[in-house]
C-alpha positions in Angstrom: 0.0 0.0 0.0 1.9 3.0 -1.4 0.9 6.2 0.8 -1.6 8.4 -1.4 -1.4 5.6 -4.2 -4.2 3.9 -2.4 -7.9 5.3 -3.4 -11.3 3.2 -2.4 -13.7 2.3 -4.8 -15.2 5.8 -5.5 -12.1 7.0 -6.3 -11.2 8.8 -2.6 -7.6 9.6 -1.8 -6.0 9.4 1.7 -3.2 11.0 2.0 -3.2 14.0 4.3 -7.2 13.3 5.1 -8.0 13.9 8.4 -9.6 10.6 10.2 -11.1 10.4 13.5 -11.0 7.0 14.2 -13.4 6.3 17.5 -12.4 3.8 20.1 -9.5 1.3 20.7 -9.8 -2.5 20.6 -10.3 -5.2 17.7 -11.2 -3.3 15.2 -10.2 0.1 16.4 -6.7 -0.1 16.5 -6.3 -2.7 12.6 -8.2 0.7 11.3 -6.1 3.2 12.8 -2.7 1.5 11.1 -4.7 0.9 8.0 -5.3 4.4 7.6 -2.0 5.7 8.5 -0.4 3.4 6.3 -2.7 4.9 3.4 -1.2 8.2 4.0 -4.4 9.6 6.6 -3.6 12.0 9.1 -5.1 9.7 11.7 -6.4 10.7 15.3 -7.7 7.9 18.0 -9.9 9.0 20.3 -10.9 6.8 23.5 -13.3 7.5 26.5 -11.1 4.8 29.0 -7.5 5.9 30.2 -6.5 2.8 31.6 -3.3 0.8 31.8 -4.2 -1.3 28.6 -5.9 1.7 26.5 -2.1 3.7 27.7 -0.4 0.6 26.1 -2.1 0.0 22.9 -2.0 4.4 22.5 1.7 3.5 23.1 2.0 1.3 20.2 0.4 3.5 18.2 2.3 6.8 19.0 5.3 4.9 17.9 3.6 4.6 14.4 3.0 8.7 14.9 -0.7 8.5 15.0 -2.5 10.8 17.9 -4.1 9.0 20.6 -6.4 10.8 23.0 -7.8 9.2 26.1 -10.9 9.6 28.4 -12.5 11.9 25.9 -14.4 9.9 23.2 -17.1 13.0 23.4 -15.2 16.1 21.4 -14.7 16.2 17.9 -11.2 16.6 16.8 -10.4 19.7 14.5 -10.2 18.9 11.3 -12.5 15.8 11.1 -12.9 14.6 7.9 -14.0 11.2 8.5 -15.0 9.2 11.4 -14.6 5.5 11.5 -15.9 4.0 14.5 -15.5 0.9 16.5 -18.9 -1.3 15.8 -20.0 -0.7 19.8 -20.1 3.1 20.0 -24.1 3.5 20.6 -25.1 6.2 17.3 -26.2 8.5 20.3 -22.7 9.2 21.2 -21.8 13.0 21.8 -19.1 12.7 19.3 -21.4 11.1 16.4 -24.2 14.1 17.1 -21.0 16.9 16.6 -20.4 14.7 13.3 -23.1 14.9 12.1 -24.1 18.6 13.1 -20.8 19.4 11.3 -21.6 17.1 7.9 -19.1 14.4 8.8 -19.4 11.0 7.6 -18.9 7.8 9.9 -18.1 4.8 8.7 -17.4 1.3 10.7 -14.6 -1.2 10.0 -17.0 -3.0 7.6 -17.6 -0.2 5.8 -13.8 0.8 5.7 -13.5 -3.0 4.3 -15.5 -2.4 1.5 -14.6 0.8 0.5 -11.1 -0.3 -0.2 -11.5 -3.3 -2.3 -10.1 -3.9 -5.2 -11.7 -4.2 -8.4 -11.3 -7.6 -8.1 -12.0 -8.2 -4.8 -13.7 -11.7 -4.1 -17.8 -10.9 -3.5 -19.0 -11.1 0.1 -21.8 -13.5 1.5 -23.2 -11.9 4.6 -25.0 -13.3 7.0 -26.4 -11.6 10.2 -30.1 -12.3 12.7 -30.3 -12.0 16.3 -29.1 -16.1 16.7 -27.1 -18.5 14.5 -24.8 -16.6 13.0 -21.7 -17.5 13.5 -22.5 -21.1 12.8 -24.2 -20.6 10.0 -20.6 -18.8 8.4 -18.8 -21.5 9.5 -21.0 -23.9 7.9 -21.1 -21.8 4.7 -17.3 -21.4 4.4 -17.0 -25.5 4.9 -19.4 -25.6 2.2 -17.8 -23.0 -0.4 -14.4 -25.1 0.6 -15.8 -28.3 -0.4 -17.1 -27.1 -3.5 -13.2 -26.1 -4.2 -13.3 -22.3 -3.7 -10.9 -20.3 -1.8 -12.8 -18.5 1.0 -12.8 -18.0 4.8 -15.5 -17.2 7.5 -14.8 -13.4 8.5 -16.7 -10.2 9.8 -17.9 -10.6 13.5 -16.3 -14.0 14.3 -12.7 -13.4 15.1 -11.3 -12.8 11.8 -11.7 -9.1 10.7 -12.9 -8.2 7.2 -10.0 -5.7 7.1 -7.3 -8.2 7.4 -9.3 -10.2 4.6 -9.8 -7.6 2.5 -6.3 -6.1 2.8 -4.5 -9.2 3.4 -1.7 -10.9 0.6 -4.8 -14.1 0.7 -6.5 -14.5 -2.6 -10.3 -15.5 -2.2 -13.0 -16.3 -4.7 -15.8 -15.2 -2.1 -16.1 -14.8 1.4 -18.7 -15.6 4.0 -19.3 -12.8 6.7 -21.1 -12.3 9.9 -22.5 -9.3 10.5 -24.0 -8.0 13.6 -26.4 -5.0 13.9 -23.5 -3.1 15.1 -21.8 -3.2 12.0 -24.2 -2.7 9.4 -26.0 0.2 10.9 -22.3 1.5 10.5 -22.0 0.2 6.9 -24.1 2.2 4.5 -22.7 1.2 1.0 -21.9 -2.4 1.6 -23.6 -3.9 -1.4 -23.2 -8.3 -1.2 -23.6 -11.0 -3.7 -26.6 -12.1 -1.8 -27.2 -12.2 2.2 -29.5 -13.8 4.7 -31.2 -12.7 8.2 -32.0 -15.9 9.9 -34.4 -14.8 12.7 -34.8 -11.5 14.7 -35.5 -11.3 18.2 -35.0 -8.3 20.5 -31.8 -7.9 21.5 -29.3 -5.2 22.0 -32.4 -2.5 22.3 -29.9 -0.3 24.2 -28.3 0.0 21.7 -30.4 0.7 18.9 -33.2 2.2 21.2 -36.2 0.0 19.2 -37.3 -3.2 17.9 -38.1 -1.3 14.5 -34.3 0.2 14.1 -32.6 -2.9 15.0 -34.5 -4.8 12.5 -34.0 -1.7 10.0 -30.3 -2.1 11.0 -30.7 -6.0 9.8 -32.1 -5.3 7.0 -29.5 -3.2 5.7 -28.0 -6.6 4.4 -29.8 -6.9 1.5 -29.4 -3.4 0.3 -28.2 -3.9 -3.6 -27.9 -7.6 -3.3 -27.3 -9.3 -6.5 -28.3 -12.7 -6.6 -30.1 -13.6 -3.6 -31.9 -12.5 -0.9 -32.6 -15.5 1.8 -35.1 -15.2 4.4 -36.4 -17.6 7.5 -40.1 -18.7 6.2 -41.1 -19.0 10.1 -39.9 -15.9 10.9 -42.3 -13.6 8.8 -39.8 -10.0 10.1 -37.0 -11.5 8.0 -39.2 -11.9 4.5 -41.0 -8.6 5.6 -37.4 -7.0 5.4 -36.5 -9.0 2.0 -39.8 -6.9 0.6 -38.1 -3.6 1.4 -34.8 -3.5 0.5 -34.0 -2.1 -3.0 -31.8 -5.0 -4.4 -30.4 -5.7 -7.8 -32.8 -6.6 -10.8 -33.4 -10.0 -10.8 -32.4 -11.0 -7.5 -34.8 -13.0 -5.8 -36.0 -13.6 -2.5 -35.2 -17.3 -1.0 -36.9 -18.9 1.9 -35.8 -21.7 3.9 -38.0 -23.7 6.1 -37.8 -27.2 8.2 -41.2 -28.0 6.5 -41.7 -28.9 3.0 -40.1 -26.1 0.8 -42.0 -24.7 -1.7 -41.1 -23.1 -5.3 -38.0 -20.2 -4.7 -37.5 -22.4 -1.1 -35.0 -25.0 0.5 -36.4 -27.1 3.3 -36.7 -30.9 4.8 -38.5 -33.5 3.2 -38.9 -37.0 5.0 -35.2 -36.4 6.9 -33.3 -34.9 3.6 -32.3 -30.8 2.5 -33.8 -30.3 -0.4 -33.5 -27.3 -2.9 -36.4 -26.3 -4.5 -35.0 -22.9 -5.7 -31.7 -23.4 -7.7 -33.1 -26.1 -9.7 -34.9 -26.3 -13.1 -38.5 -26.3 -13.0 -38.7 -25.2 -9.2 -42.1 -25.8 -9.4 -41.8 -29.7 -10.1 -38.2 -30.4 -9.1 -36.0 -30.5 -6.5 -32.4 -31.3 -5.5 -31.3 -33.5 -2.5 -29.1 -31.6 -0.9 -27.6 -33.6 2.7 -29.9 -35.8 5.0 -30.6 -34.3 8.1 -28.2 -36.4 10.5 -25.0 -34.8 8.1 -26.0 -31.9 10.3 -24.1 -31.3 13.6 -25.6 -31.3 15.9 -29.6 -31.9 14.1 -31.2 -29.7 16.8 -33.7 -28.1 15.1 -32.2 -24.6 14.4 -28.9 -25.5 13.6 -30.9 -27.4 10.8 -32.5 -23.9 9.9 -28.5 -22.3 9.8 -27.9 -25.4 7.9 -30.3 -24.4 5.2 -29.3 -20.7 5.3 -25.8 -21.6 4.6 -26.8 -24.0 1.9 -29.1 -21.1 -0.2 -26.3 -18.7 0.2 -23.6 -21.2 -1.2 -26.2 -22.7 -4.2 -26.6 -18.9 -4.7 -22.9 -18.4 -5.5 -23.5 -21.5 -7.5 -22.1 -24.7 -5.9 -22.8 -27.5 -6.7 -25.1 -30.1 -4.4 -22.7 -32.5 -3.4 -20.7 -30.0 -2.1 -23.5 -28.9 0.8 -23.6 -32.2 1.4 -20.1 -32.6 2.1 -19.2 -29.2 3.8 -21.7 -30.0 6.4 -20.6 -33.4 7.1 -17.2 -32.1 7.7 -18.2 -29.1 9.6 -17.5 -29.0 13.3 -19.3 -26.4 15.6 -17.6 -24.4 17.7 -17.5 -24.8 22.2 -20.3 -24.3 24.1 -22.7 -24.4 21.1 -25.0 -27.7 22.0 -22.2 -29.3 22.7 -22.3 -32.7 24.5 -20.0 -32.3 27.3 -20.9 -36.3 28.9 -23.3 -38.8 29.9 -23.5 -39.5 33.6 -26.0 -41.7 35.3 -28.1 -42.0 31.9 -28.2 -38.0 31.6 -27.0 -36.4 28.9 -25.4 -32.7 29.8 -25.1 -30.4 27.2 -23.4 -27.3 27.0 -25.0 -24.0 25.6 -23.5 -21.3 26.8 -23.5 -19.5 24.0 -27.3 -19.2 24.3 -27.0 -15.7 26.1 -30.6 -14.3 24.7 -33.8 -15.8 25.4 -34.4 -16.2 21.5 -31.1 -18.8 21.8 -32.1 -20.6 24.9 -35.9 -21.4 22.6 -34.4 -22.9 20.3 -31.7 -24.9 22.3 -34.7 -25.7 24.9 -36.5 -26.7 21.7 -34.3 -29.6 20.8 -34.8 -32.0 23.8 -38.0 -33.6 25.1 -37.3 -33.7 29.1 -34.8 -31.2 30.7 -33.5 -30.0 33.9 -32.4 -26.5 33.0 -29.3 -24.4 34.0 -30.2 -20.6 33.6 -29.9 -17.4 34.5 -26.9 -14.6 34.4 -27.2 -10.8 33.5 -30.7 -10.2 31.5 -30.1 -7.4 29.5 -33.7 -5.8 29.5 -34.9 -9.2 28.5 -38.8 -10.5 29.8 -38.9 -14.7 30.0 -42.6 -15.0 29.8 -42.6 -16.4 26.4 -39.6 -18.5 26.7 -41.0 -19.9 29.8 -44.9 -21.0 28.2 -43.5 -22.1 25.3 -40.9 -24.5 27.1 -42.8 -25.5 30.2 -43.7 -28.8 29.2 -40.1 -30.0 28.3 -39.0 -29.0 32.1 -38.6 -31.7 34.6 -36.9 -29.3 36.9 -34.6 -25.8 36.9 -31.4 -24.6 38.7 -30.9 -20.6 38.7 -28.0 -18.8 39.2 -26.8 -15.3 38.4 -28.0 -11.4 39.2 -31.0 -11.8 37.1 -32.3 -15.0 38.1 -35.2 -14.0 40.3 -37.0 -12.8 36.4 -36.6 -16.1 35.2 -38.0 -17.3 38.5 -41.2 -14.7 38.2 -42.2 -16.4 35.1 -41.6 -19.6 36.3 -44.4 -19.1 39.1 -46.6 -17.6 36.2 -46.0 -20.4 33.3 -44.7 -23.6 34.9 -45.8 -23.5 38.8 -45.8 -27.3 38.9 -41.7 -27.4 38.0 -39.3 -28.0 40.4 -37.1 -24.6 40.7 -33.7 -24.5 43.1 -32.9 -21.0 43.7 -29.2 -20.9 44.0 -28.4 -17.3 45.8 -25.1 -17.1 44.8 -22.7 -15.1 41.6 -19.9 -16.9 42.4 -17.7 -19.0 40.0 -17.8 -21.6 42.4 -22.1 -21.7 42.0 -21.6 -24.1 38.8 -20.6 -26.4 40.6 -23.8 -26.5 43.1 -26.3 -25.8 39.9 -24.8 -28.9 38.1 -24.9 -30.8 41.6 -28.9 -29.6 42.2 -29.4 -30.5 38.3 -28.4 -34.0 38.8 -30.3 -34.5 42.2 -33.3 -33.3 39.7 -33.4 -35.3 36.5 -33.5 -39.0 35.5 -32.3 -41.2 33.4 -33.1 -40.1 29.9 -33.3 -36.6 31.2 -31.2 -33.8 29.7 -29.2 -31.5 31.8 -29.0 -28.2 29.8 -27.4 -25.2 30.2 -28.9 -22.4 28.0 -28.5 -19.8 30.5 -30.7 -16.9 28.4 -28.7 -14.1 29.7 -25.1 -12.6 29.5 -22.4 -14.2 31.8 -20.8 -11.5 33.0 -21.9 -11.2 36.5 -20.2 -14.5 36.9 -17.7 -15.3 34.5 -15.5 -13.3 32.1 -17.7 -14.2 29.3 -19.5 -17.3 27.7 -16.9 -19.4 27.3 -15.5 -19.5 30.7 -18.8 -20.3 32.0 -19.6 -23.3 29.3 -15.6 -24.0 30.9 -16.7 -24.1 34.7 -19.8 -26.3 33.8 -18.0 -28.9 31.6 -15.8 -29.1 34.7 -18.3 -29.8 37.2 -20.1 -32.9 35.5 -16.7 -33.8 34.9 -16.0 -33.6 38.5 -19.6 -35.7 38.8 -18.4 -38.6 36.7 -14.9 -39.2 38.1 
């Protein structure tokens, strides 16, 4: 990247711009030395002034890019362009003295896409409140087995910067998006995209239901090829009708029933494609059986599906669904089976931190003792509760929240067994894995699907799908 050789696809130059870029961290601090290595004049402002935020400004100094902490709130002089972190809320004093002053933000996603190349490989995107990152993973096995060079990027560890910038040659890409990212991306145009479900969720953030769906439904702005939508989930289709796509592109449902014409679905255990196919309205492809799906709990079959309209969109072949999902593995504490003890499965969820998550992952068992609770952000349980009640055989709570989960309990499912564990502690997985085996029987399932954030506990998810993998552990040896 020569400095002031670089321009993005409309043609912009960076040397001597003035960039703003807002916040440290994953995708702060990539865009920050992007920029100044494309010749911007680059300024870093942070709201924390801690010991790590004084490091990383460190590191960049060296580079001679301007770092200033503990005020993310004043616009710098000069301010061209501001490219922010994906988790500065759009409310931010900084983004209102932006905008009052007609300057444009941009997120790392956008950044991405505004300097590929002109042959840059075309982006599958994939966002919805649950699912997501499996359903990249499962795409970019797919796209692999059908011989392509791809990887699964965006919101799932690898950044779209480093892809897009990056000496790697792809034919396409498959990219998680959250609603962060796209309400901060407002010219990323894909090949084709799906929404999977939406649920509320992150309604700090966005401040609505209607703007974090509007913020989901920027993915199918100018999509080429395909537009994919969940059939049972009537917000994702409604959002398909009102984006302003391609010509031609067409709107693609996937559903666990019977697809119909323009739709992928199950029939009698096997994916089939009734969309790309001749005569949709008489044929259709076999595409996997449902058991090549790991694990067949009901939504991952639904992710399963996504993944395969978005890779059949891009034009791979059948056998290679079939394949890529067979030899796709899904990541920790997503369903996974942790052991058997006493004739009781245990099953590790952690990942499901929404109540949306913990339906569907409650959904895939017939009798459960379930581990929940944790930090609810804003979320109500009614509905989770009624529509699970009859699956419970009995339920262990922990965390700060736990007494709303409790509340609907009383309400929905009075006749289930609840132990009240009073305690935040890291050690209290321990006791909710020992009251969960007092409670269930043999052919139970002991799941935790916790429906809330783990940070009152734990450090995040992952530690706390650690700590209860290590208690039933502890119960079998």
């Amino acid at each position: 990247m020569g400095s002031g050789k670089v321009t993005d696809g409309q043609g912009l130059s960076w040397e001597g711009k003035h960039v703003t870029v807002a916040g440290l961290g994953v995708s702060g601090i990539p865009a920050a030395k992007v920029l100044h290595g494309l010749g911007a004049l680059v300024t870093v402002v942070n709201d924390g002034d801690d010991e790590r935020s004084r490091a990383q400004a460190a590191d960049l100094e060296a580079l001679g890019i301007t770092v200033r902490l503990g005020d993310g709130a004043t616009l710098p002089d000069g301010t061209e362009l501001i490219v922010t972190t994906p988790g500065w809320k759009p409310d931010k004093p900084l983004f209102t003295a932006a905008r009052a002053a007609g300057v444009e933000i941009w997120g790392d996603v956008e950044l991405a896409w505004r300097l590929r190349g002109p042959e840059a490989a075309p982006w599958l995107a994939v966002t919805g409140t649950n699912g997501k990152t499996t359903t990249v993973q499962m795409l970019a096995s797919i796209l692999k087995a059908g011989g392509l060079r791809t990887a699964a990027v965006g919101n799932i560890g690898v950044s779209v910067l480093d892809a897009v910038l990056g000496d790697e040659q792809y034919d396409v890409l498959a990219v998680e998006l959250s609603s962060y990212q796209l309400h901060w991306a407002p010219s990323l145009r894909a090949h084709s995209a799906a929404v999977l479900n939406l649920a509320p969720d992150h309604l700090d953030w966005h401040g609505s239901m209607e703007a974090y769906a509007a913020d989901k439904g920027r993915i199918y702005e100018g999509n080429r090829v395909a537009c994919v939508y969940n059939v049972a989930d009537k917000a994702t289709e409604d959002l398909v009708r009102e984006a302003d796509v391609e010509e031609g592109c067409r709107a693609i449902g996937f559903t666990l029933g019977s697809p119909g014409p323009s739709q992928l679905g199950v029939v009698d255990g096997i994916l089939v494609d009734r969309a790309f196919v001749e005569d949709r309205q008489r044929n259709a492809q076999e595409l996997a059986e449902v058991s090549d799906v790991n694990p067949p709990a009901p939504h991952n079959i639904a992710n399963a599906l996504a993944a395969a309209a978005l890779a059949r969109a891009f034009g791979v072949p059948a056998k290679a669904v079939r394949d890529g999902l067979r030899a796709f593995t899904p990541d920790a504490h997503r369903i996974a089976h942790v052991a058997d003890v006493d004739g009781v499965a245990y099953i590790d969820d952690s990942k499901a931190t929404n109540t949306h998550a913990a339906e569907a992952s409650l959904a895939a068992y017939e009798s459960i003792v379930w581990i929940a609770g944790g930090l609810a952000k804003g979320a109500t349980f009614d509905e989770l509760v009624a529509k699970s009640a009859k699956r419970l055989r009995g339920v262990v709570l922990i965390g700060a929240d736990r007494a709303l989960i409790a509340e609907a309990l009383a309400r929905h499912a009075p006749e289930v067994p609840v132990v009240d564990l009073d305690r935040t502690d890291t050690g209290a997985m321990l006791a909710a894995v020992q009251e969960a085996q007092r409670l269930a029987a043999a052919g139970d399932t002991v799941l935790l699907a916790p429906a809330c954030a783990s940070m009152d506990m734990f450090a995040n998810y992952n530690k706390r799908g650690d700590a209860f993998a290590q208690a039933v552990r502890e119960l079998g040896a």
